[in-house]
C-alpha positions in Angstrom: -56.0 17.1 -27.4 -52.5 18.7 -25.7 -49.7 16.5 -25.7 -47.7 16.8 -22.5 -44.1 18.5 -22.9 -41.5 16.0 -23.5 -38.1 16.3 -20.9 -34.9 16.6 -22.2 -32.1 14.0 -21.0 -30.5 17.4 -19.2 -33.8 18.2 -17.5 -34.9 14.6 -16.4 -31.3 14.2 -15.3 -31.3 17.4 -13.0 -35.1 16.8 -12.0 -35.1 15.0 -8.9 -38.8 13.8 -9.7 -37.8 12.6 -13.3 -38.9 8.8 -14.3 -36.0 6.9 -14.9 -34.8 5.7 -17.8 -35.9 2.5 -19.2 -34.0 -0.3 -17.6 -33.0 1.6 -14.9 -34.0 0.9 -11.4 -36.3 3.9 -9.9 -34.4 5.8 -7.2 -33.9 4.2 -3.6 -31.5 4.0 -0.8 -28.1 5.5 -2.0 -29.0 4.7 -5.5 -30.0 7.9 -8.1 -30.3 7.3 -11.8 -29.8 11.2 -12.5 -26.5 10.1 -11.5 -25.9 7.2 -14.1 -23.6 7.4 -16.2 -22.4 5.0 -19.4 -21.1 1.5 -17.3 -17.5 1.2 -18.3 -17.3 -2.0 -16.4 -17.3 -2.3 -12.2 -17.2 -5.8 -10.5 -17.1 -6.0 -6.9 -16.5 -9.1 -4.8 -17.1 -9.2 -0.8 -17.3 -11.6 2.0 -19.8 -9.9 4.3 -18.7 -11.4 7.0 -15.0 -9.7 7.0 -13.3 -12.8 6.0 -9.8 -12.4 4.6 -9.7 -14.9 1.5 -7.3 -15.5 -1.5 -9.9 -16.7 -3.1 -11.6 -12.9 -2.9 -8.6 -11.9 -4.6 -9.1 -14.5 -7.5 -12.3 -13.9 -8.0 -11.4 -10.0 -8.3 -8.7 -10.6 -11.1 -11.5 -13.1 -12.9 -13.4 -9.8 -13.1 -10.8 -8.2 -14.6 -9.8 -10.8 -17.1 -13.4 -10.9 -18.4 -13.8 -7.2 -18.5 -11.1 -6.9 -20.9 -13.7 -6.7 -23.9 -14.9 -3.5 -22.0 -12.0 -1.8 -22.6 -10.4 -2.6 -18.8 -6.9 -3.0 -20.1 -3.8 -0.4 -19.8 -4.0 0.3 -24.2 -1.7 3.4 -23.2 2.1 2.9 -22.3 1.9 6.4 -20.7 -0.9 6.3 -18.5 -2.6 3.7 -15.4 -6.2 2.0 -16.7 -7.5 2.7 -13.7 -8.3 -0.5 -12.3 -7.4 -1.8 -9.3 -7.9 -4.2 -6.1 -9.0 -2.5 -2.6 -8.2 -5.8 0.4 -7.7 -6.2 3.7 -4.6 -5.2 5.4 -2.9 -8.7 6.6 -1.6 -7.5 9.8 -0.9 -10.5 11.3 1.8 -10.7 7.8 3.2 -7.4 7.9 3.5 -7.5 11.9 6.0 -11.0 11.6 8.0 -8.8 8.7 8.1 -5.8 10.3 9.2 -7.8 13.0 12.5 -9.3 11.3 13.1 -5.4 9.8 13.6 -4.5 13.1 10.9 -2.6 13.6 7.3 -2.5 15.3 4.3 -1.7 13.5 1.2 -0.2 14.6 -2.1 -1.4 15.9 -4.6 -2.7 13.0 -6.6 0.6 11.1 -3.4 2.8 12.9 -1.8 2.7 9.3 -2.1 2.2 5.7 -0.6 1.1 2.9 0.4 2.2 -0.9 1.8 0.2 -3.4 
């Protein structure tokens, strides 16, 4: 009796018919596991709706808080950790203090902004 030939982690990964690995989801929508790499720690909080909350905000730096035992911390003075917060633009906010600058700001999704 022949034993099948065994695939490498380089093969199966490259293979778009390759079995997933075990505990990994099998491949669907957007998701690939070809494309899965070691989780270094990802939270993501949404209101579907489009509803600008504080609370959203909270909840995101609870996630980072308890992913500090991943690693998710800034260990090197020279250099960012990379984590961050994506929100909403409060327009209605910036448009009052632009306002009082003396200045008028564009419509909603016309700019952006970098801190």
């Amino acid at each position: 009796m022949q034993s099948s030939p065994s695939i490498s982690s380089e093969q199966s990964r490259l293979r778009p018919d390759a079995v997933s690995a075990p505990g990994l989801p099998p491949k669907q929508g957007l998701y690939d596991p070809r494309f899965e790499k070691d989780a270094c720690g990802v939270g993501f909080v949404v209101n579907i709706h489009g509803t600008k909350s504080h609370e959203i905000v909270e909840q995101g730096l609870t996630i980072l808080l308890n992913l500090d035992h991943r690693g998710a911390r800034g260990s090197e003075h020279n250099t960012g950790d990379g984590a961050g917060i994506l929100i909403q633009i409060p327009h209605k906010f910036f448009q009052r203090v632009s306002a009082e600058a003396g200045f008028a700001l564009p419509n909603p999704g016309e700019y952006g902004v970098g801190m």
